[in-house]
LOKE-32906 format. One record per residue: residue number from 0; residue in one letter; x, y, z of N, C-alpha, C in turn. Coordinates in Angstrom, 1 decimal. Example, Ala and Ser with C-alpha at 12.3 -4.5 7.8 and 13.67 -1.06 7.14 Angstrom:
BEGIN
0:a:13.2:-5.7:7.8:12.3:-4.5:7.8:13.2:-3.3:7.8
1:s:12.8:-2.2:7.1:13.7:-1.1:7.1:12.9:0.0:7.9
end
This chain:
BEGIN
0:x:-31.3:41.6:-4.6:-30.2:41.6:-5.5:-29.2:42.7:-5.1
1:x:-27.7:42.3:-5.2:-27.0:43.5:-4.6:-26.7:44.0:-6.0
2:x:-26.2:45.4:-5.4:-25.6:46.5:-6.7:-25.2:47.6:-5.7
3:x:-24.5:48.4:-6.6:-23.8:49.6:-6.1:-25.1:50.6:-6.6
4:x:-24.9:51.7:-6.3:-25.7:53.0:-7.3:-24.6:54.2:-6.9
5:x:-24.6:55.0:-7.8:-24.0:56.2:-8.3:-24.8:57.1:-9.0
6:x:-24.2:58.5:-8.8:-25.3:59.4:-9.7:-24.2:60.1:-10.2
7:x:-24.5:60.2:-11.4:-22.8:60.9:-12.7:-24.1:61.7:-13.9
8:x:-22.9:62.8:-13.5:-24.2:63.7:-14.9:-23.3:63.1:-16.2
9:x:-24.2:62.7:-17.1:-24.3:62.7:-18.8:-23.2:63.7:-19.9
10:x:-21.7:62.9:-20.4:-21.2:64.5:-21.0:-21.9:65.1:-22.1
11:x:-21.2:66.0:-22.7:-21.7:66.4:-24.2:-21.6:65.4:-25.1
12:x:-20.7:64.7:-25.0:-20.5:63.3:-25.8:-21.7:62.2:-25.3
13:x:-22.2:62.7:-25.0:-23.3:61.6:-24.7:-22.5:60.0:-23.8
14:x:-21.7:60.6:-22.7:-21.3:59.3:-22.6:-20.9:59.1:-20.9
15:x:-20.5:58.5:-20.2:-20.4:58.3:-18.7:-19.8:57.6:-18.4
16:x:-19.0:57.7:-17.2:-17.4:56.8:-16.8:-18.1:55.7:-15.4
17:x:-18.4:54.6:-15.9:-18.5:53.7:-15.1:-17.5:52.7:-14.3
18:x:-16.8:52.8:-13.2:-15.6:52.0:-13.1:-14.7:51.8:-13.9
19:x:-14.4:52.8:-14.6:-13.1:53.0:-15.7:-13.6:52.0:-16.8
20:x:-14.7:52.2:-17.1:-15.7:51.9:-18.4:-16.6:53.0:-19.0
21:x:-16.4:53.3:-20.1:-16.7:54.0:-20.7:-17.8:53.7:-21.9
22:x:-19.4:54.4:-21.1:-20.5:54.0:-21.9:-21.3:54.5:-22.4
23:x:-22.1:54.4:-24.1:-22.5:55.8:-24.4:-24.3:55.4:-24.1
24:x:-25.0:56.4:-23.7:-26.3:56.4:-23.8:-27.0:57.7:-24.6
25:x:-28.1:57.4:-24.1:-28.8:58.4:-25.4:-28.8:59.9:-25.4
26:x:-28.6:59.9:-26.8:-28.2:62.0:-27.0:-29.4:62.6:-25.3
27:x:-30.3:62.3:-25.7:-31.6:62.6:-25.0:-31.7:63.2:-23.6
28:x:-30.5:62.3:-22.7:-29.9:62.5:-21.4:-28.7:63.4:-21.5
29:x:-28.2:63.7:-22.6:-27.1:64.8:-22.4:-27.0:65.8:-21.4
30:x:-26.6:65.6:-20.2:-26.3:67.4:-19.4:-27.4:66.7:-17.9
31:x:-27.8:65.9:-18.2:-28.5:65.0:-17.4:-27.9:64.3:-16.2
32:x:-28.0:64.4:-14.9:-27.6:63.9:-13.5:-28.7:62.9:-13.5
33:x:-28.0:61.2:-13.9:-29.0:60.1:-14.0:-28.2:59.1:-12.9
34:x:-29.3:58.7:-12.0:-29.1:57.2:-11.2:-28.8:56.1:-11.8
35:x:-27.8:55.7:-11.5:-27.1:54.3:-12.2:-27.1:53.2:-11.2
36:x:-27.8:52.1:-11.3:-27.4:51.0:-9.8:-26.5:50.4:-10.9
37:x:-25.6:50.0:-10.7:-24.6:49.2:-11.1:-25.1:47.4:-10.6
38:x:-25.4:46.3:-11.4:-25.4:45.5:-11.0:-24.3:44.5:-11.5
39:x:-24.3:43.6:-11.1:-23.4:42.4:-11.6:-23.0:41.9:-13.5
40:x:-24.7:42.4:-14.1:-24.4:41.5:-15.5:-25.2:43.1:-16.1
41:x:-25.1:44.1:-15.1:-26.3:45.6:-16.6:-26.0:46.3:-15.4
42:x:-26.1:47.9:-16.0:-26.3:49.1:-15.7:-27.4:49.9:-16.3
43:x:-28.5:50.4:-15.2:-29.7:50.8:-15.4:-29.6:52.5:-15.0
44:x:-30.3:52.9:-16.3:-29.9:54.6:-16.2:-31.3:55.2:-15.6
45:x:-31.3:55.7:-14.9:-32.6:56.5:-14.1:-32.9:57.8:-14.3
46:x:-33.7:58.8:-14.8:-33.8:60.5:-14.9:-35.0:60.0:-13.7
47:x:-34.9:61.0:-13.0:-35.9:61.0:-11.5:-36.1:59.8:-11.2
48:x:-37.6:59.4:-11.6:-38.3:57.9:-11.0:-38.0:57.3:-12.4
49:x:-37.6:57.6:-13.8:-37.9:57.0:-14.8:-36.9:56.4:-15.9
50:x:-37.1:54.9:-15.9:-35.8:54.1:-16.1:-35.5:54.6:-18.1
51:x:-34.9:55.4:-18.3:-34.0:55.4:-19.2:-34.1:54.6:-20.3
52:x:-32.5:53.8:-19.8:-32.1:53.1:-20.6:-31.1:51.5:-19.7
53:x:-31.3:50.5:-20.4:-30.5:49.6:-19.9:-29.3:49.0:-20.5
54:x:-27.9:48.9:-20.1:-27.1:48.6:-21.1:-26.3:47.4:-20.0
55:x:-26.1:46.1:-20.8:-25.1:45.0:-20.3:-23.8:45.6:-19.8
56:x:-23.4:45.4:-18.5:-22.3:45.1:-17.7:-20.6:45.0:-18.5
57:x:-19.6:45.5:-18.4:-18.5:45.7:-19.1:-17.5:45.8:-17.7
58:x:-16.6:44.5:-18.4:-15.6:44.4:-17.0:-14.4:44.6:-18.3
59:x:-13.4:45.3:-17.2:-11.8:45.3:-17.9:-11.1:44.0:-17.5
60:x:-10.4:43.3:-18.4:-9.6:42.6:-18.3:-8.1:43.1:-18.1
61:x:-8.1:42.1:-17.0:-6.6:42.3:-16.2:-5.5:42.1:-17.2
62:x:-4.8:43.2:-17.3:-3.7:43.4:-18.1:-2.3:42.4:-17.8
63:x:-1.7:41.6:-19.0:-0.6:40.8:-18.9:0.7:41.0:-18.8
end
């Protein structure tokens, strides 16, 4: 399966800049440097070896 991966620490807002998407995960990981593979249809949040959280894929629509 292809994907990208990135590692982005977690803000105070509990939230993280995905490709000029903006997504909130859990208080829990706040302040947290988590592994993200980016796939095609989800983004999977990683703390070390241990999967998080999973949240569905968010594309921007091309402006008219």
């Amino acid at each position: 399966m292809d994907y990208s991966e990135l590692s982005l620490k977690v803000t105070r807002s509990s939230t993280l800049e995905v490709k000029k998407v903006l997504y909130t995960v859990p208080s829990r990981m706040i302040g947290e440097t988590v592994r993200v593979p980016v796939y095609h249809d989800r983004l999977a949040f990683y703390r070390e070896q241990a999967l998080t959280a999973t949240l569905p894929r968010v594309y921007l629509k091309a402006a008219q």
